[in-house]
BATI-837165 format. One record per residue (C-alpha): chain; x, y, z. Coordinates in pm, whole numbers, plus 50000, padded with zeros to 5 digits. Example, Ala and Ser with C-alpha at 12.3 -4.5 7.8 and 13.67 -1.06 7.14 Angstrom:
% BATI-837165
+------+-------+-------+-------+
: unit :  east : north :    up :
+------+-------+-------+-------+
:    A : 51230 : 49550 : 50780 :
:    A : 51367 : 49894 : 50714 :
+------+-------+-------+-------+
This chain:
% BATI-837165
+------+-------+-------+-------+
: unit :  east : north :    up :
+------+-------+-------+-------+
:    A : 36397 : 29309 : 23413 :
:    A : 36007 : 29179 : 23395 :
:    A : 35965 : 29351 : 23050 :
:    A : 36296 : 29199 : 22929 :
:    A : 36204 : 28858 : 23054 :
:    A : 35846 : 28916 : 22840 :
:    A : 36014 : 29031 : 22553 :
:    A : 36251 : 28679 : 22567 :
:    A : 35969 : 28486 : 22618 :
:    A : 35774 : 28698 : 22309 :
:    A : 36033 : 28597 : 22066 :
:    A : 36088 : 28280 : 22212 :
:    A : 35729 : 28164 : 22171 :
:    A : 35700 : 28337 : 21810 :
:    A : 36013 : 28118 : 21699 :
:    A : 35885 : 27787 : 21807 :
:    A : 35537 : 27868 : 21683 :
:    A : 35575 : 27992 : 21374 :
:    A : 35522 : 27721 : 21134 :
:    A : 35199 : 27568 : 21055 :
:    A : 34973 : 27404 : 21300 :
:    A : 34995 : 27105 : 21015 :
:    A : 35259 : 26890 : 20908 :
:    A : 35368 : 26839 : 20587 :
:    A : 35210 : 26445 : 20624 :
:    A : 34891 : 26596 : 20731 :
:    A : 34946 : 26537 : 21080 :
:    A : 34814 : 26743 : 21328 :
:    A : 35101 : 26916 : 21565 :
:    A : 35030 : 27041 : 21926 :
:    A : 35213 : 27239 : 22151 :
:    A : 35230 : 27140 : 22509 :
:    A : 35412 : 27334 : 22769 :
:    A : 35533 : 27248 : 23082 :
:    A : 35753 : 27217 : 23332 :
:    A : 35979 : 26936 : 23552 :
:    A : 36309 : 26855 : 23696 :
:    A : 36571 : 26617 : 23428 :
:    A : 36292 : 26280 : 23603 :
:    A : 35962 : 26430 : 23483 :
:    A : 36104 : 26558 : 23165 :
:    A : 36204 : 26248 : 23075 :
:    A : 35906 : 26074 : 23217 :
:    A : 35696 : 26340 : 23014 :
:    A : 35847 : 26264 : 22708 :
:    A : 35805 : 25878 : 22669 :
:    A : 35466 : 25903 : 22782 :
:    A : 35430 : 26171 : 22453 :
:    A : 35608 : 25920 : 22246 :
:    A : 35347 : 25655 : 22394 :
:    A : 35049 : 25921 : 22274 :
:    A : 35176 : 25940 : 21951 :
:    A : 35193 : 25584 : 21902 :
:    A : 34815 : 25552 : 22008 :
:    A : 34747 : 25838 : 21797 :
:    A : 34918 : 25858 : 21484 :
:    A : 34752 : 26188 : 21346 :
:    A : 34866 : 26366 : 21605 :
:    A : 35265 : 26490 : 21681 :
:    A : 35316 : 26648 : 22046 :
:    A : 35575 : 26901 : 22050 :
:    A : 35678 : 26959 : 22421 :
:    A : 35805 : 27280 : 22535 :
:    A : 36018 : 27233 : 22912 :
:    A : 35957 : 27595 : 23054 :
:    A : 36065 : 27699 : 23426 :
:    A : 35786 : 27650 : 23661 :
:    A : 35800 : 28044 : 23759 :
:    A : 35803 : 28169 : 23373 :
:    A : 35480 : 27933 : 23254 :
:    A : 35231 : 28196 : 23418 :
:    A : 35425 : 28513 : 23203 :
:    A : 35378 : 28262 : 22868 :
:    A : 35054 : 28163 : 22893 :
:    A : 34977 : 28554 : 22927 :
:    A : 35200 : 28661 : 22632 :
:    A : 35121 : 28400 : 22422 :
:    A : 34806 : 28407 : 22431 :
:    A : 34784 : 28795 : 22396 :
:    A : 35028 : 28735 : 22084 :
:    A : 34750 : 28507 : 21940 :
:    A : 35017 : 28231 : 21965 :
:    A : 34915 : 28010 : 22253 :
:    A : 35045 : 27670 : 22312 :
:    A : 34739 : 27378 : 22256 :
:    A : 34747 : 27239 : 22647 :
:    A : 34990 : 27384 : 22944 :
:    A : 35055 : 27208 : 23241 :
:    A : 34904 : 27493 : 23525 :
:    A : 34932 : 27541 : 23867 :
:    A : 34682 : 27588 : 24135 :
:    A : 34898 : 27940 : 24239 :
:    A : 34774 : 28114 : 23917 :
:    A : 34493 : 27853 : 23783 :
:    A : 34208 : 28089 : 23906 :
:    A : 34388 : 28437 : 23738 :
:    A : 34409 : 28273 : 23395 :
:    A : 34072 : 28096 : 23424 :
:    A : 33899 : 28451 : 23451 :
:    A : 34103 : 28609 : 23186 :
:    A : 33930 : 28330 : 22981 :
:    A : 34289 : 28122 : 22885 :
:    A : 34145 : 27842 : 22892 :
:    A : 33854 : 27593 : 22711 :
:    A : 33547 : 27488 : 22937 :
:    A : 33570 : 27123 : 22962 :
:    A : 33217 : 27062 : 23089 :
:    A : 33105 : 26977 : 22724 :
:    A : 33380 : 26714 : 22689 :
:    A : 33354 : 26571 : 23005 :
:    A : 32986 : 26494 : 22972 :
:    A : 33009 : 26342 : 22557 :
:    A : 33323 : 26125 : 22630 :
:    A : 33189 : 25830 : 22842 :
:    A : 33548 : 25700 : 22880 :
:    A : 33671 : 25966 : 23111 :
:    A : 33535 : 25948 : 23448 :
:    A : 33612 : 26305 : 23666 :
:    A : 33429 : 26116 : 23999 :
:    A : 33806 : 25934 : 23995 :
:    A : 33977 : 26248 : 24132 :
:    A : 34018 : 26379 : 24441 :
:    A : 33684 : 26657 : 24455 :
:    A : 33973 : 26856 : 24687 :
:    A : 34164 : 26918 : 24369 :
:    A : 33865 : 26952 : 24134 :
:    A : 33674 : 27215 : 24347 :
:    A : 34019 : 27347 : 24429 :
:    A : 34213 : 27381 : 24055 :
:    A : 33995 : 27242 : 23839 :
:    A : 33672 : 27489 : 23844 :
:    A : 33630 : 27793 : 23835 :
:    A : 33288 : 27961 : 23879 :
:    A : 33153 : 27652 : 23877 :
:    A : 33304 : 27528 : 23541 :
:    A : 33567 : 27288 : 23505 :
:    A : 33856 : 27460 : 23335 :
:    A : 34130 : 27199 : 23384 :
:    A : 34173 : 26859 : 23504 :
:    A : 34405 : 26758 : 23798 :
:    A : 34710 : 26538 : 23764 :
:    A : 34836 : 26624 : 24088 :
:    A : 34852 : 26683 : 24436 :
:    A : 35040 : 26886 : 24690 :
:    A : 34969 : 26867 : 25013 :
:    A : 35192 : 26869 : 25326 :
:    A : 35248 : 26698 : 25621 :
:    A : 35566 : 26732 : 25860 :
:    A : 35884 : 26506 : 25852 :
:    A : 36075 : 26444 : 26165 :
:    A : 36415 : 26314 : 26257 :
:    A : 36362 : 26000 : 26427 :
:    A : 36686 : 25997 : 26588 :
:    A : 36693 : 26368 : 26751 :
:    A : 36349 : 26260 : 26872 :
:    A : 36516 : 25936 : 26987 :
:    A : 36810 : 26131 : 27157 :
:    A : 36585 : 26401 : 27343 :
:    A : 36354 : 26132 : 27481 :
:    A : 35997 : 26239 : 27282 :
:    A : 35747 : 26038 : 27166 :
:    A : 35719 : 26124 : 26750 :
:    A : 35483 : 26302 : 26643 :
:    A : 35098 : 26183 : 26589 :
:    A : 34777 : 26245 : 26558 :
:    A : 34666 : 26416 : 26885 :
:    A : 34939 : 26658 : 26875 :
:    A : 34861 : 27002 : 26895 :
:    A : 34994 : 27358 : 26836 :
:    A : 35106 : 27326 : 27194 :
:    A : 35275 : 26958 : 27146 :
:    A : 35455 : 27099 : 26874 :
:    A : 35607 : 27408 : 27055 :
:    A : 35729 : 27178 : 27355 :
:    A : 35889 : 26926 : 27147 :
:    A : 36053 : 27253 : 26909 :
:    A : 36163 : 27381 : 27221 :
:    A : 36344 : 27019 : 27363 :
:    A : 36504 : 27032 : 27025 :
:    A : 36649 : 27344 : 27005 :
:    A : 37026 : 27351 : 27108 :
:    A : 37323 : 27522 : 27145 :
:    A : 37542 : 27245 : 27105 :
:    A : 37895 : 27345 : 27138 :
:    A : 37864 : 27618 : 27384 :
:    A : 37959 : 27900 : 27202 :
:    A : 37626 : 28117 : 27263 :
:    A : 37441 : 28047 : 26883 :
:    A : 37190 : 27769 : 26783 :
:    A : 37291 : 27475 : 26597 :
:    A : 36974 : 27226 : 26613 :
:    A : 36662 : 27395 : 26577 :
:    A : 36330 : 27244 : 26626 :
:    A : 36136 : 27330 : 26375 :
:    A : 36111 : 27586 : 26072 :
:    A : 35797 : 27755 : 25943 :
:    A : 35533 : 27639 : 25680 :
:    A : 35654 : 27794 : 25327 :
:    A : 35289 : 27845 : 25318 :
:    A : 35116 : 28064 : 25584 :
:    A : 34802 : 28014 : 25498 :
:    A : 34796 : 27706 : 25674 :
:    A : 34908 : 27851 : 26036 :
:    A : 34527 : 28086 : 25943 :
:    A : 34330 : 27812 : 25845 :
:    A : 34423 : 27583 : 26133 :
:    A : 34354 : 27871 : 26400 :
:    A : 33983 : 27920 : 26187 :
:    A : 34050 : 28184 : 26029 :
:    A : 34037 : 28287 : 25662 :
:    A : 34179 : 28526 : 25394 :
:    A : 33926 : 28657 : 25194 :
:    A : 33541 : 28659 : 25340 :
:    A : 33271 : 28365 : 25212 :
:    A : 33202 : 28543 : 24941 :
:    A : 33532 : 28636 : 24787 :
:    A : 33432 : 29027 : 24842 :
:    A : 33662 : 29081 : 25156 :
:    A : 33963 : 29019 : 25307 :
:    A : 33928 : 28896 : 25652 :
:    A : 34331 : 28912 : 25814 :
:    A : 34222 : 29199 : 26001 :
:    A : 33992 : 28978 : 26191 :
:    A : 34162 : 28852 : 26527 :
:    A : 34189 : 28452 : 26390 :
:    A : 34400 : 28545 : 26125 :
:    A : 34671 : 28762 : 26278 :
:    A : 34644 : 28587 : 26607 :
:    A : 34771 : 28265 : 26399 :
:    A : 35033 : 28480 : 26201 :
:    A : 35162 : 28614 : 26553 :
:    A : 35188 : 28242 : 26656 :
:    A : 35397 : 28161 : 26315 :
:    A : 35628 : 28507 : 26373 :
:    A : 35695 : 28417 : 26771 :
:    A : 35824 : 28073 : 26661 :
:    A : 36124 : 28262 : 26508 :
:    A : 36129 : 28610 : 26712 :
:    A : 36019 : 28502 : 27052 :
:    A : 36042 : 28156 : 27117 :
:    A : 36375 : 28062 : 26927 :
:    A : 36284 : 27759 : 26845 :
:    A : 36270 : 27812 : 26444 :
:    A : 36538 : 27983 : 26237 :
:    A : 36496 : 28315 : 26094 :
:    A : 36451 : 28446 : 25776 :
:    A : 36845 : 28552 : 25721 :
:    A : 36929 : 28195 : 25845 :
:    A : 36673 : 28056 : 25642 :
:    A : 36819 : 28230 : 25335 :
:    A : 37179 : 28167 : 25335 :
:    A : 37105 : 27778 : 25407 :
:    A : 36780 : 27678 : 25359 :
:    A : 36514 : 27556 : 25570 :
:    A : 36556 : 27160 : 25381 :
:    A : 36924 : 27179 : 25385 :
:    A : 36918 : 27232 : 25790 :
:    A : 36667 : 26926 : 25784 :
:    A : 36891 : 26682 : 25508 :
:    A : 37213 : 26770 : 25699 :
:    A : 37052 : 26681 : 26013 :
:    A : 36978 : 27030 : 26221 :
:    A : 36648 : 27055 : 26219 :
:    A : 36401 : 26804 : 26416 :
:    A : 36064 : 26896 : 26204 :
:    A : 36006 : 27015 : 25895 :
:    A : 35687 : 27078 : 25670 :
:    A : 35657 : 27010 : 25313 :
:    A : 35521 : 26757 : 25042 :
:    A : 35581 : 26377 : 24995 :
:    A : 35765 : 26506 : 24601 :
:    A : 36084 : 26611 : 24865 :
:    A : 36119 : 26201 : 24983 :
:    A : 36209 : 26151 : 24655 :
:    A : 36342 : 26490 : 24510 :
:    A : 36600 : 26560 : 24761 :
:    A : 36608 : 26339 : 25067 :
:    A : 36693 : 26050 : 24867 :
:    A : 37024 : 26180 : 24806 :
:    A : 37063 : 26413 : 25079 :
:    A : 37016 : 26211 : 25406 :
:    A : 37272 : 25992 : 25541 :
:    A : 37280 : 25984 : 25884 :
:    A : 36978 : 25974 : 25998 :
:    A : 36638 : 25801 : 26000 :
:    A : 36313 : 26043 : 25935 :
:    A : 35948 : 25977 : 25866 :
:    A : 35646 : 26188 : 25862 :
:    A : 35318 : 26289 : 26058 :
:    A : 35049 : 26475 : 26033 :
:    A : 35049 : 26852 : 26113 :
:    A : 34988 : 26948 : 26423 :
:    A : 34599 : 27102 : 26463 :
:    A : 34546 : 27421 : 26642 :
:    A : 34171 : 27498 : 26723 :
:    A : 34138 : 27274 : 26395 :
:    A : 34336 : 27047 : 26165 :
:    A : 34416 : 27223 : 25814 :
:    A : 34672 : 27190 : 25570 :
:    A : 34778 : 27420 : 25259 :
:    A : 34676 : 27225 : 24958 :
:    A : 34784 : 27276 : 24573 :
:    A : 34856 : 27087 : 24230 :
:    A : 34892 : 27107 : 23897 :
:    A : 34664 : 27030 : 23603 :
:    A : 34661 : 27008 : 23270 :
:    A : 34416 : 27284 : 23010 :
:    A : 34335 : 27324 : 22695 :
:    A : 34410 : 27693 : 22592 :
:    A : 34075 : 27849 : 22499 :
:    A : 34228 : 27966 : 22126 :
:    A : 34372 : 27618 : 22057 :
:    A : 34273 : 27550 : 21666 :
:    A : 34286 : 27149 : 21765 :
:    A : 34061 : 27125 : 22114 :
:    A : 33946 : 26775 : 21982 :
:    A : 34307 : 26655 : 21986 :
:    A : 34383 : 26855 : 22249 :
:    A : 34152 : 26659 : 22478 :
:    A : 34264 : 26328 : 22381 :
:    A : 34641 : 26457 : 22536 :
:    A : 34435 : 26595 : 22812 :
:    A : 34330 : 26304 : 22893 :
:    A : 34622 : 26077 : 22820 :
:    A : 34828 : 26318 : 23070 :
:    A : 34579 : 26288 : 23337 :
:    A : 34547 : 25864 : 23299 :
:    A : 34610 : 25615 : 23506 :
:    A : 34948 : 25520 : 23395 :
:    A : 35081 : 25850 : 23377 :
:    A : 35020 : 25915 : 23723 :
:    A : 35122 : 25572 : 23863 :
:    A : 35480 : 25671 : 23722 :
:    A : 35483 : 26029 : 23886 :
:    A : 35407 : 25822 : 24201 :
:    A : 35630 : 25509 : 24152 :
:    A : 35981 : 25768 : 24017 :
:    A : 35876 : 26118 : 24223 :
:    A : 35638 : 26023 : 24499 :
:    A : 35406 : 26283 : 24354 :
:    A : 35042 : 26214 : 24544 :
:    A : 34834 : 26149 : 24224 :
:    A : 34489 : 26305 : 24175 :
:    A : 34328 : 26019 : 24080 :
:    A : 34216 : 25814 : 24359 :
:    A : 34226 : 25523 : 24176 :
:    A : 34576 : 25590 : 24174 :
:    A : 34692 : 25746 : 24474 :
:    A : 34508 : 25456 : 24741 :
:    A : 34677 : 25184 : 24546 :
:    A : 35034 : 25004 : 24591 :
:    A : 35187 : 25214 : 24300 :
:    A : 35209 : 25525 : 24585 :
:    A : 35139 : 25370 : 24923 :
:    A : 35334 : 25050 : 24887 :
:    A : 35680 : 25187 : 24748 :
:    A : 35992 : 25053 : 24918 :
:    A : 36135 : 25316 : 25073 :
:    A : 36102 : 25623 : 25322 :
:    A : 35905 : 25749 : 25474 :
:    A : 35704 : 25479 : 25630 :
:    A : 35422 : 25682 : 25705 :
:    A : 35335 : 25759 : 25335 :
:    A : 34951 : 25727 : 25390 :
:    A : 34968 : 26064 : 25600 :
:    A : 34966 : 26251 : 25295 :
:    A : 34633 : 26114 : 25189 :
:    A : 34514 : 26129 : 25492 :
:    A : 34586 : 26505 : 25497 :
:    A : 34385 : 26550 : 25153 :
:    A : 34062 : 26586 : 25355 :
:    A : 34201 : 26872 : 25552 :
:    A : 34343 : 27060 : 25261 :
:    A : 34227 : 27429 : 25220 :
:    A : 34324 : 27592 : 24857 :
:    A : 34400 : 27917 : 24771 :
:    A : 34077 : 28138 : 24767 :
:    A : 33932 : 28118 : 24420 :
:    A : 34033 : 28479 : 24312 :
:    A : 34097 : 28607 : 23971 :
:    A : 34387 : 28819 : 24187 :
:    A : 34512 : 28513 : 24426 :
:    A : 34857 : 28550 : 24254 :
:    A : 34911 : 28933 : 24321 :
:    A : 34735 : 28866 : 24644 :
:    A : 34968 : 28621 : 24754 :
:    A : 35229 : 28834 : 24680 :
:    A : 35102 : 29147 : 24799 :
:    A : 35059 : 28978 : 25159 :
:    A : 35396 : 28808 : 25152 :
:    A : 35574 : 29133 : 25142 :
:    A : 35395 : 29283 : 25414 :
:    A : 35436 : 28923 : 25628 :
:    A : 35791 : 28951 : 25553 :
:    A : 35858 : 29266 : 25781 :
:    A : 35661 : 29072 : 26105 :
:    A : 35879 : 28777 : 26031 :
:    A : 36218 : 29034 : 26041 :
:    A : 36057 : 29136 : 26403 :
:    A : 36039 : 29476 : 26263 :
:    A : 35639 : 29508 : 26273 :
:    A : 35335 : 29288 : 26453 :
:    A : 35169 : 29014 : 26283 :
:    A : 34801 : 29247 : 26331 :
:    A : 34989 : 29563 : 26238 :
:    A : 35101 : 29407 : 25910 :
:    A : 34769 : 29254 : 25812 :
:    A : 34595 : 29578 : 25928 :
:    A : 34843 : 29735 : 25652 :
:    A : 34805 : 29488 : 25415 :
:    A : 34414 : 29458 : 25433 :
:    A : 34287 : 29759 : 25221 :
:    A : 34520 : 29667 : 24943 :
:    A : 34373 : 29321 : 24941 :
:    A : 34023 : 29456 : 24923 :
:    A : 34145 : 29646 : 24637 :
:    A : 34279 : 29372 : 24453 :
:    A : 33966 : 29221 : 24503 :
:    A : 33735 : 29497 : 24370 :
:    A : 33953 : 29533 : 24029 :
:    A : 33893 : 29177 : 24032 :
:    A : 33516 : 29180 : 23978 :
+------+-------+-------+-------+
């Protein structure tokens, strides 16, 4: 199915590149690649048509590609020798194309064009998606980073103060556990408390742990802080009963329990205000708070960013659309129509994000969670390694193995990973 999927994406990317570079009225075309729901597409678009406006030698042919098929094009079409000009990237696979050399260093270009200022962003995002080996490969345009929303009425109904900043790990499972009911008798849960972090890594961090070691040479879930914290995530589902488990999870959906008002916590990024809660929540009030700290406060943190593809034949141009989809205005519209945290500072800690009309009140937790954001280690292999650990993680989460057992299993592979990575 993967090679069939390559081969679509092989012919796809040969048809819509095939032409000259050129156009007939000596403009200069570039291809831009990305992805976005029916909002940002559109949002995408007029801010190209805005571009080309400003720059009339240059025509920006946009390419709408699903967010999990932009890694498998970048790698084909490049390897083709038909890469697109600048691709929107994510911080999941940012580091894996960096060191296959996909993309341009942008050092030189930062440093000669005195009207682009990189100290504007968020050095979380920089240092996080934007270097590599020390190099800046990409620049930000935005930021993921989650906090926890609550329903203000179950919280009203069972009697508990909402959620703040002193909470802890042990806060969080008492008010999970007040929330969890069985509410028409019948011997099955139909309010849960809570539901688990998509992103584990945050459950590691927060206990002090780590994935790989300091120097990117190891991995460290062997080590008692990381397991410990991924036996802590498991018993939330397997022992206490206070989240629901990966079958329930699958046939409805961890946000769907939360919209239709069964769940009392759940974690995930401001983008979901906006993307589905919006539409989705009726009968019931909800805000959001910070996540609750265990022997520290940590947060998974990710983006996107935008690149210039290393064999681009216009990097010049390329840079000015670089730029142009990294401004200002560009990201005061993700903020104002998607409540996407922007990268730019400038941006983010003004009215256009903090000040919007609507919920959740407590907007400002998501920047205030920026300076407890941990990325994903800066791996050439942090894709497969992700993956690689989520399958293992998968069988503690069933109940069918320990949290230590699985990372014991899972540890040499990671370590091998990381020495083919070198």
């Amino acid at each position: 199915m993967r090679l069939l999927t390559a081969i679509a994406i092989i012919l796809l990317v040969l048809a819509v590149t095939a032409g000259c570079s050129h156009k007939g009225d000596g403009k200069v075309t570039l291809i831009l690649t990305a992805w976005g729901n029916e909002r940002e597409e559109k949002t995408l678009r007029s801010l190209i048509g805005e571009f080309e406006k400003n720059y009339p030698n240059i025509h920006v042919e946009l390419q709408i590609i699903p967010h999990a098929r932009v890694f498998d094009k970048l790698m084909i079409s490049t390897a083709g020798g038909r890469p697109p000009d600048v691709s929107r990237i994510s911080s999941l696979w940012f580091h894996t194309c960096a060191e296959k050399g996909l993309f341009e260093n942008l050092d030189p270009y930062i440093k000669r064009d005195k009207t682009f200022d990189i100290h504007d962003f968020y050095q979380e995002a920089v240092e996080g998606w934007g270097k590599h080996n020390g190099r800046v490969y990409a620049i930000p345009t935005d930021i993921d980073v989650y906090a926890m929303y609550f329903n203000r009425n179950m919280f009203d109904r069972a009697g508990i103060p909402y959620p703040n900043w002193t909470w802890d790990w042990n806060d969080y499972l008492a008010a999970a556990r007040k929330l969890t009911k069985d509410t028409d008798g019948d011997g099955r849960t139909d309010q849960w408390g809570t539901s688990l972090d998509q992103f584990w890594q945050s459950y590691i961090y927060q206990n002090g742990g780590s994935i790989v070691s300091a120097d990117f040479k190891k991995c460290t879930l062997n080590e008692p802080k990381a397991w410990e914290a991924l036996q802590w995530m498991c018993d939330l589902i397997n022992r206490e009963h206070v989240a629901p488990g990966v079958e329930e999870t699958a046939q409805i959906g961890a946000r769907k329990l939360f919209t239709s008002g069964r769940l009392g916590m759940f974690i995930s990024g401001s983008w979901d205000a906006e993307l589905n809660f919006k539409d989705q929540i009726k009968g019931f009030e909800y805000d959001a708070a910070p996540l609750p700290k265990g022997k520290m406060r940590a947060t998974f943190i990710g983006g996107a960013a935008y690149a210039i593809l290393s064999r681009s034949k216009h990097k010049r141009e390329a840079w000015e659309l670089v730029k142009w989809m990294t401004g200002a205005e560009y990201q005061r519209r993700a903020a104002v129509d998607s409540q996407i945290i922007p990268s730019r500072k400038s941006v983010a800690e003004s009215g256009a994000f903090l000040k919007l009309k609507k919920p959740p009140n407590n907007r400002a937790v998501f920047l205030q969670m920026i300076q407890y954001g941990r990325p994903l280690p800066p791996v050439a292999c942090a894709q497969e390694m992700n993956e690689v650990i989520g399958a293992e993680l998968a069988l503690a989460l069933l109940g069918k193995e320990s949290a230590k057992t699985a990372c014991e299993k899972v540890t040499p592979k990671v370590n091998q990973l990381l020495r083919n990575s070198e």
